[in-house]
Biotite code that builds the C-alpha atoms (Angstrom):
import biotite.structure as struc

atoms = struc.array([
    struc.Atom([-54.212, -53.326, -5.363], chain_id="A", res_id=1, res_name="UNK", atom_name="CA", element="C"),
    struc.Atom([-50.866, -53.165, -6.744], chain_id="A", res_id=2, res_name="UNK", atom_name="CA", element="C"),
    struc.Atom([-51.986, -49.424, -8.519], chain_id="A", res_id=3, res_name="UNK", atom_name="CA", element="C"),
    struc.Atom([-53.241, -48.752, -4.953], chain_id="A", res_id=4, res_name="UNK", atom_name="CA", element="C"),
    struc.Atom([-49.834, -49.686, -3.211], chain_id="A", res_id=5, res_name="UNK", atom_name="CA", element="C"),
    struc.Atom([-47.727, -47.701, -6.784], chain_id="A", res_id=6, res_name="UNK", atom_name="CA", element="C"),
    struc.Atom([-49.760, -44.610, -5.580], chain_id="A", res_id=7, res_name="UNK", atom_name="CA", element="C"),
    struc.Atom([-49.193, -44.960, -1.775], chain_id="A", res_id=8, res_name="UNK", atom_name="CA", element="C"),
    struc.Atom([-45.309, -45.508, -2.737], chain_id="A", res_id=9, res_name="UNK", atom_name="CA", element="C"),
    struc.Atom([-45.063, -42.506, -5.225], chain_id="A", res_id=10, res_name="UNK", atom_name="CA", element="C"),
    struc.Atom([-46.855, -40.268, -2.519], chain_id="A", res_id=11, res_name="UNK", atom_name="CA", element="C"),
    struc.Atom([-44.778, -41.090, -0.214], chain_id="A", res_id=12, res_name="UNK", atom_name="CA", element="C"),
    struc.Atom([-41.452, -40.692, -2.596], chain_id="A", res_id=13, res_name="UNK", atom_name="CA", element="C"),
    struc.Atom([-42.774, -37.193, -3.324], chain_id="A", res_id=14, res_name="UNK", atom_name="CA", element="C"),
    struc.Atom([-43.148, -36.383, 0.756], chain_id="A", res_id=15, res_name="UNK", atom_name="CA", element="C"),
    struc.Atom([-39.719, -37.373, 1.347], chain_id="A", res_id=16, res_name="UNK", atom_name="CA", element="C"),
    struc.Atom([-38.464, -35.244, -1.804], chain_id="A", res_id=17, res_name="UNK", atom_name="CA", element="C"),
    struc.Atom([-40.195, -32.356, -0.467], chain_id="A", res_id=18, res_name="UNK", atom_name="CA", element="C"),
    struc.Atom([-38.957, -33.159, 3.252], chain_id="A", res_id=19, res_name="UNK", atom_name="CA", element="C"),
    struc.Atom([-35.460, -33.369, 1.103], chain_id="A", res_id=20, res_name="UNK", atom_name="CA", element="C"),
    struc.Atom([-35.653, -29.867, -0.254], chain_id="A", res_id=21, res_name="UNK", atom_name="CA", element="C"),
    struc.Atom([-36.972, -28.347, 2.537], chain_id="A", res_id=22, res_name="UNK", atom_name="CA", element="C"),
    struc.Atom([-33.716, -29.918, 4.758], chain_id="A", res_id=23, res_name="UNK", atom_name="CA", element="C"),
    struc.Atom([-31.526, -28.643, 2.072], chain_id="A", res_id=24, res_name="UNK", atom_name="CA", element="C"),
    struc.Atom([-33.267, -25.034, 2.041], chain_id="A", res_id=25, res_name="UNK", atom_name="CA", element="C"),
    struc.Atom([-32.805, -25.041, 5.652], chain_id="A", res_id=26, res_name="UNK", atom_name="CA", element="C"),
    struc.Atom([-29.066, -26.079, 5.854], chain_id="A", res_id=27, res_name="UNK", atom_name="CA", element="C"),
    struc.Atom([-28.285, -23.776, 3.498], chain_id="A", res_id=28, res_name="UNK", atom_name="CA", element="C"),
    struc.Atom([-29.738, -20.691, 5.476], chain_id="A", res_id=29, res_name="UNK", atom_name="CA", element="C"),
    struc.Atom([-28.120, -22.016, 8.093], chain_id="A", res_id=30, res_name="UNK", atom_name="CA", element="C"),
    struc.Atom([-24.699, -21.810, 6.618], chain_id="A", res_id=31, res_name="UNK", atom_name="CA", element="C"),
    struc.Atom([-25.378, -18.376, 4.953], chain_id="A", res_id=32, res_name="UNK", atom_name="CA", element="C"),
    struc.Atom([-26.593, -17.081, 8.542], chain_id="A", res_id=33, res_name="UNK", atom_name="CA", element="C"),
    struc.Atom([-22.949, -18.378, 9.937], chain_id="A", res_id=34, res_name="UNK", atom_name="CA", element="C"),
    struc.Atom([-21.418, -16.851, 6.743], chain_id="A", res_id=35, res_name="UNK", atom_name="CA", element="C"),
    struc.Atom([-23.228, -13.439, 7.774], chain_id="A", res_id=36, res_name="UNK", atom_name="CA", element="C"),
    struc.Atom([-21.907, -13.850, 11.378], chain_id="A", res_id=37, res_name="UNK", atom_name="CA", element="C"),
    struc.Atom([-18.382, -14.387, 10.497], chain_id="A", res_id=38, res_name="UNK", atom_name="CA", element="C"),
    struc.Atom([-18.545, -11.845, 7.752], chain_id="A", res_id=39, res_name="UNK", atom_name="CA", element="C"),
    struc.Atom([-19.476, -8.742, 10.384], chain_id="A", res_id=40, res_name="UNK", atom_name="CA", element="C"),
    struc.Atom([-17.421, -10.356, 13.049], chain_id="A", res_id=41, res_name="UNK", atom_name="CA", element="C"),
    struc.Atom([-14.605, -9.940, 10.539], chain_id="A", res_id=42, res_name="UNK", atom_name="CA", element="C"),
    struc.Atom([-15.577, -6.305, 9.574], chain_id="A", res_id=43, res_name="UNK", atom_name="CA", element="C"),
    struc.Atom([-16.137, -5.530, 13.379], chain_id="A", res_id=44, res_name="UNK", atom_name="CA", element="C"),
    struc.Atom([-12.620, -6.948, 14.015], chain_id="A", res_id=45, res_name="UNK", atom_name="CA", element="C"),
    struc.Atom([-11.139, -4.811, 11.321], chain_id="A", res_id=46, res_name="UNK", atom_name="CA", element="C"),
    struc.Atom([-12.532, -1.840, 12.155], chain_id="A", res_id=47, res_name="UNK", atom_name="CA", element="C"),
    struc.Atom([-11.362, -2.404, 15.768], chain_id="A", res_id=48, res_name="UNK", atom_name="CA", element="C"),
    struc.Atom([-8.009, -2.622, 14.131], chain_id="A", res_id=49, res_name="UNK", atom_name="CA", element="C"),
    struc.Atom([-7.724, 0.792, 12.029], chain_id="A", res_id=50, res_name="UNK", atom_name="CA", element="C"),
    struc.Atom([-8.559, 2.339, 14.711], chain_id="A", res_id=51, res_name="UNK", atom_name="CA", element="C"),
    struc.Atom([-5.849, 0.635, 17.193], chain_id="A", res_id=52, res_name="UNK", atom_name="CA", element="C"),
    struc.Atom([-2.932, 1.910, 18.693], chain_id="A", res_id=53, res_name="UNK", atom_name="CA", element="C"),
    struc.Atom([-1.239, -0.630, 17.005], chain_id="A", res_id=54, res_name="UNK", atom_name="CA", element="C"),
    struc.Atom([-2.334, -0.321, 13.755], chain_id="A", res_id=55, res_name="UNK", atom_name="CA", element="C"),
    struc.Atom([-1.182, 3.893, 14.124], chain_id="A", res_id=56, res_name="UNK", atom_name="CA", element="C"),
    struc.Atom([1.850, 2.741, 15.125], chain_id="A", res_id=57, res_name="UNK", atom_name="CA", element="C"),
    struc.Atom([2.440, 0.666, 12.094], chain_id="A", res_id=58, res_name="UNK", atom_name="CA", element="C"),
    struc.Atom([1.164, 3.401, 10.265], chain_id="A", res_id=59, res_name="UNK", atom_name="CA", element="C"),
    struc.Atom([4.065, 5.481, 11.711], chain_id="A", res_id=60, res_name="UNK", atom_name="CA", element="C"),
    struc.Atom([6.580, 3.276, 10.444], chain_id="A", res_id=61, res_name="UNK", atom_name="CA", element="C"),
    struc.Atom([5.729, 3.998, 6.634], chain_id="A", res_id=62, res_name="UNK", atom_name="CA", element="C"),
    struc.Atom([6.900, 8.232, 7.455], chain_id="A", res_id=63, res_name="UNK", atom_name="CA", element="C"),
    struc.Atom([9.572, 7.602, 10.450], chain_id="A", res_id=64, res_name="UNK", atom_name="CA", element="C"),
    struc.Atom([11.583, 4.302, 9.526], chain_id="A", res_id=65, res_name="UNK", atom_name="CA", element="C"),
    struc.Atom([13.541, 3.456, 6.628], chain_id="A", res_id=66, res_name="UNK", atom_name="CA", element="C"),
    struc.Atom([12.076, 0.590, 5.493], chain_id="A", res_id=67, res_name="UNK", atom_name="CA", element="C"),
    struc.Atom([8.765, 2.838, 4.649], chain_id="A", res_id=68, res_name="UNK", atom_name="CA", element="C"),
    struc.Atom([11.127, 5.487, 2.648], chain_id="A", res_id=69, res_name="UNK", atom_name="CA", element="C"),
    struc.Atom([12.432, 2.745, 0.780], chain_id="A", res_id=70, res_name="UNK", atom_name="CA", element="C"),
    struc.Atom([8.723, 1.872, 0.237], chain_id="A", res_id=71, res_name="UNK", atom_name="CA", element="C"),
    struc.Atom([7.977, 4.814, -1.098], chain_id="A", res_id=72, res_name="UNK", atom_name="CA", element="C"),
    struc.Atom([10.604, 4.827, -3.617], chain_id="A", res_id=73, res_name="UNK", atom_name="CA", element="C"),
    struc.Atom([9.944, 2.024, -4.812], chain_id="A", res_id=74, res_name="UNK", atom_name="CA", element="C"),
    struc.Atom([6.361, 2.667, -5.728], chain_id="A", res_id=75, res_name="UNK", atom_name="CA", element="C"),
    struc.Atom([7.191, 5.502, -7.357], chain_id="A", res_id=76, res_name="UNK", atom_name="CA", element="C"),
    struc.Atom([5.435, 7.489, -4.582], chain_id="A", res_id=77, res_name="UNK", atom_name="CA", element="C"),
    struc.Atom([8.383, 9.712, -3.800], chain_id="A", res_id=78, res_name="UNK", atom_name="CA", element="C"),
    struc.Atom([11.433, 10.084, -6.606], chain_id="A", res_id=79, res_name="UNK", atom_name="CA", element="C"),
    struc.Atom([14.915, 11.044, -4.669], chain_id="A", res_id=80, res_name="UNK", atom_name="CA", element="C"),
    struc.Atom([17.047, 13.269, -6.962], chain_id="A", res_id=81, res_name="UNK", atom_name="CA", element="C"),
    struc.Atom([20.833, 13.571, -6.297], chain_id="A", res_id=82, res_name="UNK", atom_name="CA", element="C"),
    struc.Atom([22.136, 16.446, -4.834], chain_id="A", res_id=83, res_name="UNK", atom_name="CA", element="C"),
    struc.Atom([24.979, 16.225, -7.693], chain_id="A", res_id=84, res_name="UNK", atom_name="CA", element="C"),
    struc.Atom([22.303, 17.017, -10.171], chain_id="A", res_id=85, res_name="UNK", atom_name="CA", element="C"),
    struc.Atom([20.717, 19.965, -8.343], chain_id="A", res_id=86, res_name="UNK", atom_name="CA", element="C"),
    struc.Atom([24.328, 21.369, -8.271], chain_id="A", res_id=87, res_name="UNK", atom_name="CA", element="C"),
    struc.Atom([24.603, 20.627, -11.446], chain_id="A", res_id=88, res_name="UNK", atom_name="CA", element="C"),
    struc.Atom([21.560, 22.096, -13.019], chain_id="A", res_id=89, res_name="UNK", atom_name="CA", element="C"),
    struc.Atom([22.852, 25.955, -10.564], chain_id="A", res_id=90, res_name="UNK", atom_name="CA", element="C"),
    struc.Atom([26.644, 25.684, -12.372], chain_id="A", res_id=91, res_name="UNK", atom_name="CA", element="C"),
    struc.Atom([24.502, 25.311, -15.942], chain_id="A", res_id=92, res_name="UNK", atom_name="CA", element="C"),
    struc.Atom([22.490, 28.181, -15.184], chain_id="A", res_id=93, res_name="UNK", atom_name="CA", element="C"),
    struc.Atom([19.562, 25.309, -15.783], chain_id="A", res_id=94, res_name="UNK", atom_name="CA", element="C"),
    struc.Atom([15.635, 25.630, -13.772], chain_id="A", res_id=95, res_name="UNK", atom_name="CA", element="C"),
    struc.Atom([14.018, 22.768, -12.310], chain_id="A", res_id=96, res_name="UNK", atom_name="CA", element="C"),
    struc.Atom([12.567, 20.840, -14.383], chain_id="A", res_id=97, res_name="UNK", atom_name="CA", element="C"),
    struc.Atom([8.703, 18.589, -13.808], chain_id="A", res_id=98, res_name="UNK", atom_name="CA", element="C"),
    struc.Atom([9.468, 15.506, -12.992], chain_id="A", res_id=99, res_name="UNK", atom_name="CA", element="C"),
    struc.Atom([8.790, 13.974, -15.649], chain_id="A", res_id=100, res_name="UNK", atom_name="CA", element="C"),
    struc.Atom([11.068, 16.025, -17.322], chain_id="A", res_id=101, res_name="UNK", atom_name="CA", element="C"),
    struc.Atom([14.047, 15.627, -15.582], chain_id="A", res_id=102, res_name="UNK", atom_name="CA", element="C"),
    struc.Atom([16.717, 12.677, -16.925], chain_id="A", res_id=103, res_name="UNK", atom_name="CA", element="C"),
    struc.Atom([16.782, 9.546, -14.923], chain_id="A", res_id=104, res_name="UNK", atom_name="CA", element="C"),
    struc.Atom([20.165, 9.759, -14.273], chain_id="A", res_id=105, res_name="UNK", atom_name="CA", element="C"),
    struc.Atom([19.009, 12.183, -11.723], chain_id="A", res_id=106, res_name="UNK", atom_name="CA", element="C"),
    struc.Atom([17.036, 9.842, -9.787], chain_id="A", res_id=107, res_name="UNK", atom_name="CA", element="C"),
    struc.Atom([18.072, 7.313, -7.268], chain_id="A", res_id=108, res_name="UNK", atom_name="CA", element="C"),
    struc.Atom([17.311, 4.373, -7.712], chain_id="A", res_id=109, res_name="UNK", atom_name="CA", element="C"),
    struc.Atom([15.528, 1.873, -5.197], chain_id="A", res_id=110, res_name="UNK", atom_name="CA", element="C"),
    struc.Atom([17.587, -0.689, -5.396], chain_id="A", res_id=111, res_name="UNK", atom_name="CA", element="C"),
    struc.Atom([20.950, 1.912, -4.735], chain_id="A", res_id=112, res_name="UNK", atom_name="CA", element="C"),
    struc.Atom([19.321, 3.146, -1.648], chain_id="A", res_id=113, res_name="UNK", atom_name="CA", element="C"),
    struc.Atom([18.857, -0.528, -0.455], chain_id="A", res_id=114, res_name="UNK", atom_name="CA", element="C"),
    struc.Atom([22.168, -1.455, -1.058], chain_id="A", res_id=115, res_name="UNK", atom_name="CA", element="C"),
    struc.Atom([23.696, 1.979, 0.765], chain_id="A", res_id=116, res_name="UNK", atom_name="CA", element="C"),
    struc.Atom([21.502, 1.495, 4.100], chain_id="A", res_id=117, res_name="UNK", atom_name="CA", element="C"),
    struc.Atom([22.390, -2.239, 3.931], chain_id="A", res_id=118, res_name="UNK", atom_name="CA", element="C"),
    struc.Atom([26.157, -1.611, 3.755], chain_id="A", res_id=119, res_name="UNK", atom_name="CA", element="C"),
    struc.Atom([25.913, 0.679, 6.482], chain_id="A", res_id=120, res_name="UNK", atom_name="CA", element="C"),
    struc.Atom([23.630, -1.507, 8.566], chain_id="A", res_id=121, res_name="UNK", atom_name="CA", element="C"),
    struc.Atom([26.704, -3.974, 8.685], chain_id="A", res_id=122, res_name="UNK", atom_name="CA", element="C"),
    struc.Atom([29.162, -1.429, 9.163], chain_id="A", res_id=123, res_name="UNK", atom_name="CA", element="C"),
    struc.Atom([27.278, 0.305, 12.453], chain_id="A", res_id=124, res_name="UNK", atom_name="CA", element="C"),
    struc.Atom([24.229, -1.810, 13.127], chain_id="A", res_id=125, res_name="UNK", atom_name="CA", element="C"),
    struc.Atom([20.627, -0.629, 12.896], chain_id="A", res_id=126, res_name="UNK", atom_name="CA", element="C"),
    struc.Atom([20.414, 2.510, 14.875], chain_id="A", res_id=127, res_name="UNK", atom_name="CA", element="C"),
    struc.Atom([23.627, 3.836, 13.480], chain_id="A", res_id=128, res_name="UNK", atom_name="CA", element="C"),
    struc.Atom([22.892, 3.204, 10.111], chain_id="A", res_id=129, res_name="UNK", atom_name="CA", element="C"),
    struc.Atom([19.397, 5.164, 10.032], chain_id="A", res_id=130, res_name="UNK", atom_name="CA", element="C"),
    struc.Atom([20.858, 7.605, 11.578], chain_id="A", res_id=131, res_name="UNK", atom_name="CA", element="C"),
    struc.Atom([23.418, 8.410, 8.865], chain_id="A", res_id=132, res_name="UNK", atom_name="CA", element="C"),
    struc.Atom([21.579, 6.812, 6.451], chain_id="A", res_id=133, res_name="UNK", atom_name="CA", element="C"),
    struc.Atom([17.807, 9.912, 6.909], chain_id="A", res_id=134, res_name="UNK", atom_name="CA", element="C"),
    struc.Atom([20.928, 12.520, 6.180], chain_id="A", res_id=135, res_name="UNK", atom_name="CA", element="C"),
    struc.Atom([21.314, 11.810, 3.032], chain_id="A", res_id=136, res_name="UNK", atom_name="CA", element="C"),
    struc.Atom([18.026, 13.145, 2.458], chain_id="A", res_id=137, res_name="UNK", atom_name="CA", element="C"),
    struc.Atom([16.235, 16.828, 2.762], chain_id="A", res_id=138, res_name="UNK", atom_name="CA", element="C"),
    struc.Atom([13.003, 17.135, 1.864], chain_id="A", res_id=139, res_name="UNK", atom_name="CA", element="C"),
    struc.Atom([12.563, 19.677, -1.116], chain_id="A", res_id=140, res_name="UNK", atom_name="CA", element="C"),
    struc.Atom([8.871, 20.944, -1.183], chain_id="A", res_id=141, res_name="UNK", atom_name="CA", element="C"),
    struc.Atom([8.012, 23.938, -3.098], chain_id="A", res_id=142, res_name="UNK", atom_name="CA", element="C"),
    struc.Atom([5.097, 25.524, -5.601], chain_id="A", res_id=143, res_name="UNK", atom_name="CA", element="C"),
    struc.Atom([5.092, 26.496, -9.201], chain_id="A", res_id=144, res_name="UNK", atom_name="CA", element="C"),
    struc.Atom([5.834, 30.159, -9.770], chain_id="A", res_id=145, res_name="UNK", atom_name="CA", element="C"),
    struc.Atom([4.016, 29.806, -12.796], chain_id="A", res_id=146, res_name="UNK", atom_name="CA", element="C"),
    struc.Atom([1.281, 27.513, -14.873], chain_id="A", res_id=147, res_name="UNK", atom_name="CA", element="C"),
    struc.Atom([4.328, 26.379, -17.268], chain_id="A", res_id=148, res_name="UNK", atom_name="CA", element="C"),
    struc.Atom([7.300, 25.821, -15.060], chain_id="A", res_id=149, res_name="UNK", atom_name="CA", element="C"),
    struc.Atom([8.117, 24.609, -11.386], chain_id="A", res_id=150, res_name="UNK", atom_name="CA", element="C"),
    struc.Atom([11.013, 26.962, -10.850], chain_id="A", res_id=151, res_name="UNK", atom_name="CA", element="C"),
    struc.Atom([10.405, 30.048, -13.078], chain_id="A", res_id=152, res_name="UNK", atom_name="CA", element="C"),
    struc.Atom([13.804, 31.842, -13.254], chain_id="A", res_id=153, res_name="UNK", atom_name="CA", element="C"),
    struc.Atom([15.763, 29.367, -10.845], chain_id="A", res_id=154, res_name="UNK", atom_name="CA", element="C"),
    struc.Atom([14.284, 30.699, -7.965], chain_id="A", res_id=155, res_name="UNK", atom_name="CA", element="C"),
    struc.Atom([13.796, 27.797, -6.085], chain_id="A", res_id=156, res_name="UNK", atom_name="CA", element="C"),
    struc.Atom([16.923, 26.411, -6.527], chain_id="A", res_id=157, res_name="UNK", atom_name="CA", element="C"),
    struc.Atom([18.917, 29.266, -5.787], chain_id="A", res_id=158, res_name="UNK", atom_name="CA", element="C"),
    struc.Atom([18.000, 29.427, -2.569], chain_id="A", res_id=159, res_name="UNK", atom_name="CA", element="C"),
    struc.Atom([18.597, 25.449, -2.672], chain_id="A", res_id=160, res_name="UNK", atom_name="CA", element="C"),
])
């Protein structure tokens, strides 16, 4: 009897470990169904997002406001030379040089162009101070003239 009733109890111990694993198995699809669900609600949201009118308008900020310019300096995307040095290099009789190339004296830095648009954001408020603050910059865009050299014969920057 008592190896009778030590069978009975060890079936039944090894049911309820089975019903156990089988509860466990299920919560855990469960969870990684919801995961799932949230995941491509996430993705569906994002998506929404880049392709907002919102999210273009943010966008527009990084190439129309000065915060983005500063942005861009900072990361080393776009590298501001000073005029003084471009009129500089024409007295000389000196080309272009790459970028990499050219002293970094030349350069402004970040953290001078912060500190310009700041002062003159507390001289003449916001609007004001972009205003004066984009003329300080022109845009110089131009090709190689050769494999070797940007500005082959200073022909760029004569006309600069």
């Amino acid at each position: 009897r008592d190896a009778a009733t030590r069978i009975a109890n060890v079936a039944r111990g090894m049911a309820s470990r089975k019903e156990k694993a089988k509860r466990v198995f299920i919560r855990r699809q469960a969870i990684a169904a919801q995961r799932w669900r949230e995941h491509r609600a996430a993705l569906y949201m994002q998506d929404r997002y880049h392709h907002s009118l919102l999210f273009a308008k943010l966008r527009q900020r990084d190439y129309y406001e000065v915060d983005g310019l500063l942005r861009s300096v900072s990361s080393g995307a776009i590298a501001p030379i000073r005029g003084s040095y471009l009129a500089e290099c024409a007295e000389n009789g000196e080309k272009i040089l790459t970028r990499q190339d050219i002293p970094h004296r030349a350069y402004w830095r970040s953290s001078e162009l912060h500190a310009i648009y700041e002062g003159l954001k507390a001289k003449f408020g916001r609007a004001e101070a972009t205003r004066r603050f984009c003329r300080l910059f022109v845009a110089l865009s131009y090709r190689w003239l050769s494999s070797t050299e940007p500005d082959l014969d200073m022909f760029h920057l004569s006309r600069v």
